[in-house]
Each structure stands twice: as C-alpha cells, then as structure tokens.
C-alpha positions as CSV (number, residue, x, y, z in Angstrom):
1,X,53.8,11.9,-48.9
2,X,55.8,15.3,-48.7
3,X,53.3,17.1,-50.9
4,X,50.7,15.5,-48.0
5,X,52.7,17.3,-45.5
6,X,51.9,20.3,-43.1
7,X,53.7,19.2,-40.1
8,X,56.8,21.0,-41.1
9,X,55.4,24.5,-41.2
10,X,56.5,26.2,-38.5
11,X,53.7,25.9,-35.6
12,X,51.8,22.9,-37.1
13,X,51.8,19.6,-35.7
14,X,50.8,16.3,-36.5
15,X,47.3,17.6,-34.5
16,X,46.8,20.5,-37.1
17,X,47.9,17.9,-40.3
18,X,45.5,15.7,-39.3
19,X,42.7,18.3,-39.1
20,X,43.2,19.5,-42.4
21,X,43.0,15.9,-43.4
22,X,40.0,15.3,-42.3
23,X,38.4,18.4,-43.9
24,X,39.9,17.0,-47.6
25,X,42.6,19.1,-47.5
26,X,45.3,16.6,-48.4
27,X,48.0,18.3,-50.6
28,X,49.8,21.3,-50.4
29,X,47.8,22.0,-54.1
30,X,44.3,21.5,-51.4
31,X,45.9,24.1,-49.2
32,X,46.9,26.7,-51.7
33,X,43.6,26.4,-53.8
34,X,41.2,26.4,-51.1
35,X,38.9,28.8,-49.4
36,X,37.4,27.2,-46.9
37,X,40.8,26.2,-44.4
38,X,39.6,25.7,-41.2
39,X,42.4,28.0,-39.8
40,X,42.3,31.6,-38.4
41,X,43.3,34.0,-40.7
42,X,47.2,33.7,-39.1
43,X,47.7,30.5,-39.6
44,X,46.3,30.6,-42.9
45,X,48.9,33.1,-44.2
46,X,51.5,31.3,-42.2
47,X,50.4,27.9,-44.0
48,X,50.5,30.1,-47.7
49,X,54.1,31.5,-46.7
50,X,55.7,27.9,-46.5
51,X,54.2,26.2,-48.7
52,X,55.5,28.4,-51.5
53,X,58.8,27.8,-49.6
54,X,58.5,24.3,-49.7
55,X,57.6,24.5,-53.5
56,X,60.4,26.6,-54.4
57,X,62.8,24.7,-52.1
58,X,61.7,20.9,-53.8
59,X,62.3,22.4,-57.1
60,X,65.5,23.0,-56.0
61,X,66.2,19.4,-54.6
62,X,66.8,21.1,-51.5
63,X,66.6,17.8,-48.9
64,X,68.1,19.7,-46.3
65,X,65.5,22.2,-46.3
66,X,62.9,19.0,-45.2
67,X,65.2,17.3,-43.3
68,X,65.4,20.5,-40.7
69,X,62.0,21.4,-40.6
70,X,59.7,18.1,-40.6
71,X,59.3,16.8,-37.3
72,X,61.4,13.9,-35.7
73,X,60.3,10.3,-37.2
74,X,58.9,11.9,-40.5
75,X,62.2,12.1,-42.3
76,X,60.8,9.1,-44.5
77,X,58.1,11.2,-46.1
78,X,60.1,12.8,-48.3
79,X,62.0,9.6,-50.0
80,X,59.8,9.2,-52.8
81,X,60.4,12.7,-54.1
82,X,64.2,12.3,-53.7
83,X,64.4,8.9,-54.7
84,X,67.0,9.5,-57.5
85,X,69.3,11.4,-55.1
86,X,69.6,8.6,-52.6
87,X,72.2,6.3,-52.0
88,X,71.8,3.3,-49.7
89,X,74.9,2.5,-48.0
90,X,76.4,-0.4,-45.4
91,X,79.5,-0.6,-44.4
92,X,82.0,-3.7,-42.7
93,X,84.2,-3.2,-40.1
94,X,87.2,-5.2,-38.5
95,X,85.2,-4.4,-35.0
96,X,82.8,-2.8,-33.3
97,X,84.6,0.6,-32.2
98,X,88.2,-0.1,-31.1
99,X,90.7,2.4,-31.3
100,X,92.3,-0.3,-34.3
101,X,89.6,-1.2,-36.2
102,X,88.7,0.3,-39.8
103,X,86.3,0.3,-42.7
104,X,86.9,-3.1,-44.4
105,X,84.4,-2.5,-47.0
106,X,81.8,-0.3,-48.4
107,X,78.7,-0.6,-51.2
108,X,76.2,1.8,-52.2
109,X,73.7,1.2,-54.1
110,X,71.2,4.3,-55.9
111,X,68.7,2.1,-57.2
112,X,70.2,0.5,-60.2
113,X,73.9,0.4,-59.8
114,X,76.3,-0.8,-57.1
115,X,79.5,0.6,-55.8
116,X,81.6,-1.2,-53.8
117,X,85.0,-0.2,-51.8
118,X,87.5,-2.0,-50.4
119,X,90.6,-0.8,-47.7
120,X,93.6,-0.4,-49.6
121,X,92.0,-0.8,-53.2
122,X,89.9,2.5,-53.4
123,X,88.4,3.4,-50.1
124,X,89.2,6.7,-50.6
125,X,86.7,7.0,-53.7
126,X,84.1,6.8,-51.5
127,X,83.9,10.7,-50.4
128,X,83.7,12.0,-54.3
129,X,80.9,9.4,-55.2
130,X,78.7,9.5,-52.0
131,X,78.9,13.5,-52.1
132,X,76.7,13.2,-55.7
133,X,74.0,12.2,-53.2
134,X,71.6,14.1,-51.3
135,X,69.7,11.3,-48.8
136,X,71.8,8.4,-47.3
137,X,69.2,5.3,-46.2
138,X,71.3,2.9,-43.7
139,X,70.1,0.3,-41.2
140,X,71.2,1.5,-37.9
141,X,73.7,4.2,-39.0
142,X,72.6,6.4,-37.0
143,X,74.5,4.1,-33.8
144,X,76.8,2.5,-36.3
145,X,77.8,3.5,-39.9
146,X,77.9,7.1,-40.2
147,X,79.9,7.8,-36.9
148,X,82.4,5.1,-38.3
149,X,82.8,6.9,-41.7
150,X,83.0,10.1,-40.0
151,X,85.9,9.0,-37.7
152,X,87.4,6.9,-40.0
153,X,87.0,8.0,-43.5
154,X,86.7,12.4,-42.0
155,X,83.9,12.6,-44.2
156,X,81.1,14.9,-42.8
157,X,78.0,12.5,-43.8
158,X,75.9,15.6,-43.6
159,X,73.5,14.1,-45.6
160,X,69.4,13.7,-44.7
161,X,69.6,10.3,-43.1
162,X,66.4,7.7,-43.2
163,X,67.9,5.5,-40.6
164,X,65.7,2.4,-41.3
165,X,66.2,1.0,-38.5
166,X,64.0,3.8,-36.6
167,X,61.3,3.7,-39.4
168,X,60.8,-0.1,-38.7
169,X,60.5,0.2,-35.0
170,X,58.1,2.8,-35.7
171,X,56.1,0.1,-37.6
172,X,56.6,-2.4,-34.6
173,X,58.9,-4.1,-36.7
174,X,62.2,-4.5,-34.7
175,X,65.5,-6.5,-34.6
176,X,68.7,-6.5,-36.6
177,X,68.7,-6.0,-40.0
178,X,68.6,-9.9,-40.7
179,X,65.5,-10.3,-38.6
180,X,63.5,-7.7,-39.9
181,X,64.1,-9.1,-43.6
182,X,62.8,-12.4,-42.5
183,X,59.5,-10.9,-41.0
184,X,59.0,-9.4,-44.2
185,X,59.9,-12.5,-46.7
186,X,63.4,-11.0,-47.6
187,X,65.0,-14.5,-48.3
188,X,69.0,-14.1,-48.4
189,X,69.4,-17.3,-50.4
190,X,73.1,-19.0,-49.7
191,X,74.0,-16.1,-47.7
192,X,71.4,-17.0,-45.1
193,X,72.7,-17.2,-41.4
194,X,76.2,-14.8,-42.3
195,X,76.3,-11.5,-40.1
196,X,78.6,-9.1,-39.3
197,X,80.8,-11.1,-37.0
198,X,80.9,-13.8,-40.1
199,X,82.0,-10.8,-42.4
200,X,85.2,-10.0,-40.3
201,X,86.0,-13.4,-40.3
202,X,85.8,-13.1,-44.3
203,X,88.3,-10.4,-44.1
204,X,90.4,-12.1,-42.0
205,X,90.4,-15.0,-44.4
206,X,91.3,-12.3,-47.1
207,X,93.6,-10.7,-45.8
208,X,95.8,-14.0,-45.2
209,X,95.2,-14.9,-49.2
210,X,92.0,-16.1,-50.0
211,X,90.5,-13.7,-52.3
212,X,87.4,-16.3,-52.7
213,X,87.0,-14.7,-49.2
214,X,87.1,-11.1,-50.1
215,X,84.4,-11.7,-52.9
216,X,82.0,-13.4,-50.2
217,X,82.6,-10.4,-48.0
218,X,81.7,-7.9,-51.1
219,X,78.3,-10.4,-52.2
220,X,77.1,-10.3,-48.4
221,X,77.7,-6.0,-48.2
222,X,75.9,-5.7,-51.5
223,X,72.8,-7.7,-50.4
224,X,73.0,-5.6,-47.2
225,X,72.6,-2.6,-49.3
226,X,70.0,-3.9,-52.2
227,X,67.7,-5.8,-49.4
228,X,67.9,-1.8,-48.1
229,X,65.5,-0.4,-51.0
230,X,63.6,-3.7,-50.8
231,X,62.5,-2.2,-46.7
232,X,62.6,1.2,-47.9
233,X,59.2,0.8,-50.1
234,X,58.0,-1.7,-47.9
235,X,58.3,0.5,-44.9
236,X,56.9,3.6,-46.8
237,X,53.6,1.9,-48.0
238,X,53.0,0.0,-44.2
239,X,53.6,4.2,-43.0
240,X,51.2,5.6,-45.4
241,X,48.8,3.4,-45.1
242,X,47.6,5.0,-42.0
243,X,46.8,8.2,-44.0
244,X,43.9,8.6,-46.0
245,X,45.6,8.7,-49.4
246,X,47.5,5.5,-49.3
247,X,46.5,4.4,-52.5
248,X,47.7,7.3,-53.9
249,X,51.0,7.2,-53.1
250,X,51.8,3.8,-52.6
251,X,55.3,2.9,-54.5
252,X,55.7,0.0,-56.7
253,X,56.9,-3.2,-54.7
254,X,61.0,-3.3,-55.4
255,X,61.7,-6.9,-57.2
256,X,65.3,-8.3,-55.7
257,X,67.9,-7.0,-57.9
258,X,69.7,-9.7,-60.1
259,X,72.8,-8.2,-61.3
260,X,74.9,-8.9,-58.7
261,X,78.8,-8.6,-59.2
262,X,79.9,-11.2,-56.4
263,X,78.5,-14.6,-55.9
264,X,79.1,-16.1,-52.2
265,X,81.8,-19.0,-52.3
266,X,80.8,-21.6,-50.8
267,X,83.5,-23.7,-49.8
268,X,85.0,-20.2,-48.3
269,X,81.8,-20.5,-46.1
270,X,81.3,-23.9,-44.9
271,X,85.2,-23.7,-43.9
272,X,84.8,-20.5,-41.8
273,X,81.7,-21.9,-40.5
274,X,83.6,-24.8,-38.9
275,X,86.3,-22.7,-37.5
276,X,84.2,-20.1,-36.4
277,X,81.1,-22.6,-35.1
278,X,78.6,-20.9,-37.0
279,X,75.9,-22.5,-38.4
C-alpha cells in the first residue's frame, strides 16, 4: 500500500490520491511512467520530486521518513514494506500509572521469534534488542505502553508506531484488546477471561514464590503480542479493501503461532480466580 501512496507528498491529500486513482494511476511506477497525469504542470514536477525521494528513502529502510510525512491514520500503509523491521511489543505493569509501579514484564515478538523480559532477571536487555527495530505495533501504546517504557525503562521509543488500537477504530472495530480478538475469531484457548488486572495478580503470586505464576504471566504477555500480528494483517486487508487494488496487496492470513515457550498453569489460575472473584 505505500507504493499506492500519494498522500504524503507535500500538498496532496487523500482528495488528490484518490483522483489519480480513479484515472489508473495506482503506483508510484503509474506516476513516474505516465504522461497523461491529470495534474498542472506544478504538481506534476512536485509529484516526480518525491517520489524519487520516497524511492531512495525505502531503499534505505528509512521508516521515519514515512512516518513524518504520510498523513495522520495512514501510518499502517507502510507495514508490509517494513514488515521484517517490526517488533510487536506488550508490556505488564504492577499498576496503572502510580508513582510505585513498574514494568513487570515485557515480550516482543518480530514475526517468528519471541523475547520476553522480566524485572530483575533482564529488563534491562530490552533497550539493545528493541533498538534492532525500526516500527513498534502495540495495542493502545500510544495511552499506555510506550509512555510507561519511556518513564520507566528511559528509553526514547522513537520508533514509527502503528498503535492498533487506532487502526481498528478506524475499521469500527473497537474495545480492549480482548474484545476486538473475539470479533474477529481470535480464540485465546485456556487463557480466555485473564486481563491485565489478572496479570498483576500473577505477579503478585510470583513474587511471594510461585514461579508456576510467573510462567502464566509470561504465556498470557506472549499471546498478547503473537495475537498482535494476527490483527495486524487482518486490519491491513479490511483497510485496503476500500482501495481499488485490494487484491493486489492483500497479505497472507497469519496462522496462530505454535511455539510457544510458556504454557498457562492452571491450578495457578483457578486459585487466583477464587481469590480474586474472577471468572
């Protein structure tokens, strides 16, 4: 969808993409190669300037370069392109903001592997591995996870961002994380009906001995993050299927990742359920 993009060009809007659309001119190859651009002679050379900029600069894996110039709400477009450069991360907390409360866990996943981090194991890894990345795709981290990891952790997070949880309201699609998932078929197997409150509890009930607990808390985060790609291509291919070339960029369903690390235990559970009334 990126090489489908005009609206980042500096005076184009969505309006002016869409005209160009509608006269076949759908790639930035259509707009280079063409003659017949239904643009005064102005815009045409301003449409020929950036587009060899925006050549040059995706050869150079330059996300940032994107990420300033497309227009609020497209930020998605250019996933596909920079797939291999993106992590998607979610973190757990002890709380929701209090001046006491830290990073309990983190897990990112790229794809095809899984990272985790834990406080006082190696939390502090995080910063080295998630600066390999270029785009960051979180659910809500715009409100939630990246100002935490910036407070807490003083890493900058000036990664491109696809905050998920924008992209889906975008689509009509809206609720927390777990909801959305459901509306789509994302079934979370024995993990079903655990949120965030649920994973401080784990913590809790780690942090007092039971490392059953911890492993929970570290299954849960990593199907927060995997579940993350699973919306990612699902949310791309609902947004390009309003363009007139969705079948030729639509991305392969994902198929729910298998090799987990962590399995939920369930005893650990079913005894926090009780004592927290969950469930």
């Amino acid at each position: 969808m990126l090489k489908n993009s005009f609206c980042h060009i500096p005076s184009f809007g969505r309006k002016t993409e869409d005209q160009l659309w509608s006269k076949g001119i759908f790639s930035w190859t259509d707009a280079l190669n063409s003659t017949e651009i239904p643009l005064s002679l102005t815009r045409r050379q301003t449409l020929q300037k950036y587009l060899v900029r925006s050549q040059q600069e995706l050869s150079k894996n330059n996300a940032a370069y994107f990420d300033e110039t497309l227009p609020a709400g497209c930020v998605w477009r250019l996933f596909p392109e920079f797939r291999r450069v993106t992590a998607f991360i979610d973190i757990e907390t002890t709380g929701l903001d209090g001046p006491g409360d830290y990073i309990t866990t983190v897990a990112v996943f790229d794809g095809s592997q899984i990272r985790h981090y834990v406080h006082g194991q190696n939390l502090d890894d995080f910063k080295a591995d998630i600066d390999r990345f270029k785009v960051v795709v979180t659910y809500n981290g715009t409100i939630f996870d990246l100002p935490f990891i910036r407070s807490r952790l003083e890493i900058p997070m000036e990664h491109t961002h696809i905050d998920l949880r924008q992209v889906l309201e975008s689509l009509d699609i809206t609720g927390g994380l777990k909801k959305c998932e459901a509306r789509l078929g994302i079934d979370r197997g024995e993990l079903a009906g655990i949120n965030g409150l649920f994973a401080m509890g784990l913590w809790l009930d780690y942090i007092r001995g039971n490392d059953r607990a911890l492993e929970t808390l570290l299954a849960y985060n990593t199907l927060d993050v995997v579940n993350l790609e699973l919306l990612m291509v699902h949310a791309y291919n609902l947004k390009i299927s309003q363009t007139p070339f969705a079948e030729l960029n639509r991305l392969e369903e994902v198929k729910p990742f298998q090799n987990m690390s962590f399995q939920p235990h369930i005893p650990t559970i079913e005894r926090l359920k009780r004592r927290y009334s969950f469930g």
